[in-house]
N, C-alpha and C positions, 0 to 999 in steps of 0.2 A: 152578175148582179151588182148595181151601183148603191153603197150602203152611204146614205147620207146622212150630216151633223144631226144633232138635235139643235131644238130653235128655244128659244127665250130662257136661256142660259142666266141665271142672277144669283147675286150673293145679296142677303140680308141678315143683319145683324138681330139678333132674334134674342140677346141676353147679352148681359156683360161678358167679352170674349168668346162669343158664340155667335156661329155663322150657320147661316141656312144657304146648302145650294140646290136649288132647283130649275127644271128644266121639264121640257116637252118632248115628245120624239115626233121627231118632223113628218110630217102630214103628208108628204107625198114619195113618203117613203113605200118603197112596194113590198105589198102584203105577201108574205111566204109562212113556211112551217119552222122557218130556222126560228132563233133561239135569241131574241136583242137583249145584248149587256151593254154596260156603259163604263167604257175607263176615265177615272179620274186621278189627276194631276196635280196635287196642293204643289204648287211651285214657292208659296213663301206665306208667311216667317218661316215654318218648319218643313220644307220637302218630305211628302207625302205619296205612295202611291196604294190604289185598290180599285178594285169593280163591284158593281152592284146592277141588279135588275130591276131595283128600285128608278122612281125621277127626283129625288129627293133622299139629300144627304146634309148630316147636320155635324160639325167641324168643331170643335172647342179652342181658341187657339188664343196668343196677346194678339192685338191687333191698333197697338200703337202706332207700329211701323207698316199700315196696312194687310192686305190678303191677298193671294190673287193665286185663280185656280186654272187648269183645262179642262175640256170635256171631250168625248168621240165615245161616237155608237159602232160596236163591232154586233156583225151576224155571224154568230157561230150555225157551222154545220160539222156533220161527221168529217172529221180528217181536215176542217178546215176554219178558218177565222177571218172572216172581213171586215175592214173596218175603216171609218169616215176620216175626215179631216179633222182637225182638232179647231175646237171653240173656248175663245179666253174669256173669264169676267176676272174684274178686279173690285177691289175694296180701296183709296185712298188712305194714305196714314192720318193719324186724328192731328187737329190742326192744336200746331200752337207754335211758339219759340225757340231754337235751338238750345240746349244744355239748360232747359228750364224744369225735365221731369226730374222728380226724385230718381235718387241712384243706390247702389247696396241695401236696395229693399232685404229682409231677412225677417222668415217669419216664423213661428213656436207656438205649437197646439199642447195644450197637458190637461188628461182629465183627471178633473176636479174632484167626482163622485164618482160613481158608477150610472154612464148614461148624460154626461154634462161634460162639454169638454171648451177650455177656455182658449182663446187666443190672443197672441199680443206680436206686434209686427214692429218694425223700425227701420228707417231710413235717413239719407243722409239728402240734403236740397239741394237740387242742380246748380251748379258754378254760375248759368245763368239766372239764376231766380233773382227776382227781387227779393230786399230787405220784408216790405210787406205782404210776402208770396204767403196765403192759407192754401194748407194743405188739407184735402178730404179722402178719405179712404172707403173704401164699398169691399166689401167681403160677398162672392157664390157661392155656394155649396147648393149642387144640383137646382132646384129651382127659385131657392133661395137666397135675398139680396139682403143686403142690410147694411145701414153707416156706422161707423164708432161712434160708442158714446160717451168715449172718455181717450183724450189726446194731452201727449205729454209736451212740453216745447221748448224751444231751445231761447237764448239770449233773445233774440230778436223776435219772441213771443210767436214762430216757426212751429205746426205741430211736426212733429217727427218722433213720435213713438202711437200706437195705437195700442187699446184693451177693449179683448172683449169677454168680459167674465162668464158669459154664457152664451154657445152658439147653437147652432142647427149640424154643425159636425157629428155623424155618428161613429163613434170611434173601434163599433165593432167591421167597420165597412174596410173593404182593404182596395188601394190603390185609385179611388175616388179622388178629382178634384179640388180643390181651394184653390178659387181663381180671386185676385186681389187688386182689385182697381185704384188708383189714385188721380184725382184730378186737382187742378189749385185755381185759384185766383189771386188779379195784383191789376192796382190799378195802373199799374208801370209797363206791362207786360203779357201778353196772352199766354198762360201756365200750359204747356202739352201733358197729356195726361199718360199716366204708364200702366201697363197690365205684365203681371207675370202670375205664373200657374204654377203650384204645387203640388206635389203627391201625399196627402193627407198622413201617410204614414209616416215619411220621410223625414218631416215635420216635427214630429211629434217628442215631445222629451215625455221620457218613460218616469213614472213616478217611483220613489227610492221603495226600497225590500223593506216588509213590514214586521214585525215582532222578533229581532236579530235577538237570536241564544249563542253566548261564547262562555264554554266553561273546558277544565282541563280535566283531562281521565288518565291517570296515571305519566306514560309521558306524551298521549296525545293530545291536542289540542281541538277539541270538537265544537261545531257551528251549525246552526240550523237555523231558517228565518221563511217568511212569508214570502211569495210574489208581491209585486205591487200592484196597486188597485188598479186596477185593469181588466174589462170583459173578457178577454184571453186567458186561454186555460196555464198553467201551471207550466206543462212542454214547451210552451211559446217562448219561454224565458231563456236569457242565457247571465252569466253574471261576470264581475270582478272584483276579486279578493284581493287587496290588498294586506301584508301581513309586514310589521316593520320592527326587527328584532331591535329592542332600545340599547339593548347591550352592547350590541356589534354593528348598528346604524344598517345593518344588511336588510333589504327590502326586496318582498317579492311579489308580484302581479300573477295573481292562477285566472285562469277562465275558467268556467265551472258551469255545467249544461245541466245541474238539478239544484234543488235546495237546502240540501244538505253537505259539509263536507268533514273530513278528518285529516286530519295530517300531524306527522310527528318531525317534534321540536326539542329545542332544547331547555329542560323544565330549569336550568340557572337564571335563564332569561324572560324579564319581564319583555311583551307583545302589545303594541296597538293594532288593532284591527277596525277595517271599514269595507264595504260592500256596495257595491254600483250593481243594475241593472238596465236592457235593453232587451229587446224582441230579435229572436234569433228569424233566421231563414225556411222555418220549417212550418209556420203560419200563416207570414207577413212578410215585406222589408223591414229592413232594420230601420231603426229613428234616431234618435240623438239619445244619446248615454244619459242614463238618471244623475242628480247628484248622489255623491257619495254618502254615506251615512254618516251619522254622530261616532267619532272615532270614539271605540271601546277598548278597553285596558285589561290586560288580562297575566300574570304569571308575576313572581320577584324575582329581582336582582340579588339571588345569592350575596355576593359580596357586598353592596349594601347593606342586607339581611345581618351580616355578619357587625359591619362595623356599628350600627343601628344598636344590636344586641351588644357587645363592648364600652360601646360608649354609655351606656344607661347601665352598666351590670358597673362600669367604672364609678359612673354618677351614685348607685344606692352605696357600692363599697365604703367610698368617702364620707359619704353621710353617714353611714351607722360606725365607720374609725369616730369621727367626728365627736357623734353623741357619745360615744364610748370612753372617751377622754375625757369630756365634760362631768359624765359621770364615777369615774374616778378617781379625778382632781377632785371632786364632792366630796367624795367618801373619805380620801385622805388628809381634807383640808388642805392641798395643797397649794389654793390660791391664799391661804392666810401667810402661809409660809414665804411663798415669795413674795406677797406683798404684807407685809405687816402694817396693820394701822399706826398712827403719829400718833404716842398720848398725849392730852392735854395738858398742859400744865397745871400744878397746884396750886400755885403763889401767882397773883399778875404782879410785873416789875411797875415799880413806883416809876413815874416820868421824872428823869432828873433835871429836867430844865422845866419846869413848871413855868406856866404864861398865867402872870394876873392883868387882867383884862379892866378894871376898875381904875 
C-alpha cells in the first residue's frame, strides 16, 4: 500500500509568536482500516519533533528569524508503519535591517497583591539602529496582547525599559508563556522586530519574607517570619539566611526549607541578620531570588559592653570626686585661705605732683 503526503500543507501566523499548521490528508489516498498519523518536523527556530492524528497543530515559537516545518502521513498497522514522503512549508524572517533589533532583552514579573502581577522588561538598541530608532514593545499571555504604557529612555530619547504595573499574568499558573515582542521605527532605517519567549515562572522575582522575628533564648538565636505574598502555599518556599557575626566579621549563608529556624551562637557577639526567598522545586521552577530584607541587629559586643560600662562608671566617679571637693573646700573655707581678699586701703595718697590746670 502506497501511503501518500498530505496536501495543502501552511503555516499561519495566528498570534504574536504563534503558528498555525495545517493540512489535509490527500484525497486519493486509499481507504483502509489502518490507523493515519502524521509526523511533524519543527526544523527551526527551535528543532522539534511529534505526531498527532489531528490536521491541525498550533506551535508557540519567536519567529523573527522565520519558521519552517515537515509533514508526512504514516499508516500504522499491526507490526507495521508506512509512511509518505515528507512535505515542507515555511514562514520568512520578519523583514527589516541587519543589527537593527534590540539585544539583551531581560525580563521580571513580581506580584504586586495577591492575583496582580507586574511587569517591567529592558533592553539594549541594536549597533544598527538609528539615533531616531522608537521602540515598541507587545507583551502575550495566552490570548492576551497588550503595548506599554509606560517606556523609559535613554540619551537619545530611545525607549529601552518597559512597565507594566498590572497584567493578565496569572501567577498561580506554572510554566505558561510570556511571549514579548518588540518592533521600532526610524525614518533612517526599516527596524526588524524581535520576539523572545519566557517561562512565566522563571521570571519571576519572589517577593521578600513577611513579619521577620529575631530574638535570643538563652544562648540560641531564634527566627520566625512569613512566606512572601504569593498564592503558593508555605512548602513552596525555600529561603536564605544570612547571619554576620560583627564581632569576628565571620559570615554565614543556611538554606532553610521552612519558616522558622534556631541556631546556636555566640551570646559575646552582637549579629546582623537578613533573609531572601525563592520557590523551591516541589511546586514550581525556581524564579529569581527575592531581595533581602531590612538587615536586623540582634545580641552585644561584651567587650564594648564592658568598656561602655567603664567609661561612664569613670565619668560619674569624677564628677561626684569633683563635687566632693568643692564641697569641702566650702565647708573649710578653704578657698579664702588660698586666696585671701586685698584690703582696701584706709587713707587715699595725696598726688604729689598736683596739675593746676588754670
Amino acid at each position: 500500500v502506497q501511503v501518500l503526503p498530505p496536501v495543502n500543507f501552511t503555516l499561519t501566523v495566528s498570534a504574536l509568536a504563534q503558528v498555525l499548521l495545517h493540512w489535509k490528508p490527500n484525497p486519493a489516498q486509499e481507504q483502509s482500516n489502518s490507523t493515519i498519523r502524521y509526523d511533524v518536523k519543527i526544523l527551526s527556530p527551535v528543532p522539534e519533533e511529534y505526531d498527532t492524528a489531528r490536521t491541525r497543530s498550533v506551535r508557540t515559537a519567536a519567529l523573527h528569524e522565520g519558521f519552517s516545518a515537515r509533514l508526512r502521513a504514516s499508516l500504522l498497522r499491526p507490526r507495521l508503519r508506512l509512511s509518505s514522503a515528507w512535505v515542507r512549508a515555511e514562514l520568512p524572517p520578519l523583514p527589516g535591517a541587519a543589527e537593527t533589533s534590540v539585544t539583551n532583552l531581560s525580563c521580571v514579573t513580581h506580584v504586586t497583591i495577591p492575583g496582580n502581577v507586574s511587569l517591567h522588561c529592558s533592553w539594549l538598541p541594536g549597533q544598527g539602529a538609528p539615533e531616531d530608532t522608537k521602540y515598541f514593545l507587545f507583551y502575550r499571555y495566552e490570548t492576551h496582547t497588550e503595548e506599554c504604557p509606560s517606556y523609559i529612555q535613554d540619551k537619545w530619547n530611545r525607549n529601552t525599559e518597559c512597565r507594566f504595573s498590572s497584567t493578565q499574568i496569572k501567577p498561580d499558573e506554572i510554566d505558561n508563556l510570556v511571549v514579548i515582542h518588540i518592533n521600532g521605527s526610524s525614518k533612517r532605517a526599516a527596524i526588524k522586530p524581535f520576539q523572545q519567549l519566557f517561562n512565566q515562572n522563571a521570571i519571576e522575582k519572589v517577593n521578600i519574607p513577611r513579619n521577620i522575628s529575631i530574638s535570643l533564648e538563652q544562648n540560641d538565636l531564634l527566627a520566625t517570619w512569613e512566606k512572601p505574598i504569593s498564592p503558593f502555599r508555605e512548602e513552596c518556599f525555600e529561603y536564605e539566611f544570612c547571619l554576620i557575626n560583627l564581632k569576628s566579621g565571620n559570615e554565614q549563608v543556611l538554606k532553610i526549607s521552612s519558616n522558622s529556624f534556631r541556631l546556636r551562637i555566640d551570646v559575646s557577639s552582637r549579629y546582623s541578620v537578613r533573609i531572601r526567598a525563592n520557590h523551591n522545586h516541589i511546586c514550581r521552577a525556581r524564579g529569581l531570588w527575592s531581595d533581602w530584607s531590612e538587615t536586623i541587629y540582634v545580641g552585644q559586643n561584651k567587650l564594648e559592653n564592658s568598656i561602655a560600662w567603664i567609661l561612664t562608671l569613670l565619668s560619674v566617679s569624677m564628677s561626684c570626686i569633683f563635687l566632693l571637693v568643692v564641697v569641702i573646700c566650702k565647708i573649710n573655707h578653704v578657698w579664702s585661705k588660698l586666696f585671701p581678699r586685698i584690703p582696701t586701703p584706709s587713707n587715699k595718697f595725696r598726688d604729689p605732683f598736683p596739675v593746676d590746670y588754670e
